[in-house]
N, C-alpha and C positions, 0 to 999 in steps of 0.2 A: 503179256505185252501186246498180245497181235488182236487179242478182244480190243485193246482199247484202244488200241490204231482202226479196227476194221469201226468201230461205232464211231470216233470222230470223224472217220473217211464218210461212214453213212448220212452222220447228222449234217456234215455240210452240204452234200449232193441233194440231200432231202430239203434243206432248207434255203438252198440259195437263189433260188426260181423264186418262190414265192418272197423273200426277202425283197429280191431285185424288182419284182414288178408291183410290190406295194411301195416301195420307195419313189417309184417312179410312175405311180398314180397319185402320188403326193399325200399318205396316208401319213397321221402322228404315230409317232412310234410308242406311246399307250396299246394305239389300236391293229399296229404293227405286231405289240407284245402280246395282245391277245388271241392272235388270229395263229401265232406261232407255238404259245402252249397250248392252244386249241387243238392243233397239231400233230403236235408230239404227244400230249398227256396220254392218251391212248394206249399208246404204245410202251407207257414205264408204269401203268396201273398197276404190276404184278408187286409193286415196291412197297405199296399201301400208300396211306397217306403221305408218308414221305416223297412219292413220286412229284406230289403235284411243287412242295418246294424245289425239288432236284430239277425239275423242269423250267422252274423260273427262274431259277439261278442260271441256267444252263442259256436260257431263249434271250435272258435279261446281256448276257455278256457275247454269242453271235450278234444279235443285234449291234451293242455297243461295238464291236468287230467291223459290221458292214459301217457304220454310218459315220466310223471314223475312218477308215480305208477303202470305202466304195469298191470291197471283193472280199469274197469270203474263202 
């Protein structure tokens, strides 16, 4: 339970900066999605191929998160 508290506590802190200041350089959020599994994929590579779907499912719904509640 605390693995998957301390990775969502991580993924958010890690991605909310950048969320916030391409939203607010007026980026699409295609290009918003890409630059966020750009990101992260790195870092879930040990998953194999599967990483890079876990990642977009993952970047696809923070996203959908910031840009209907403007805070992540």
């Amino acid at each position: 339970m605390w693995n998957l508290n301390a990775a969502l506590v991580e993924e958010t802190m890690l991605l909310a900066l950048p969320v916030a200041v391409m939203t607010r350089r007026g980026l699409t959020w295609p290009a918003q999605l890409t630059v966020l599994i750009l990101l992260r994929l790195p870092f879930h590579l040990y998953y194999g191929l599967g990483a890079t779907v876990m990642v977009s499912v993952r970047m696809t719904g923070w996203l959908f998160v910031y840009q209907r509640t403007g805070s992540l």
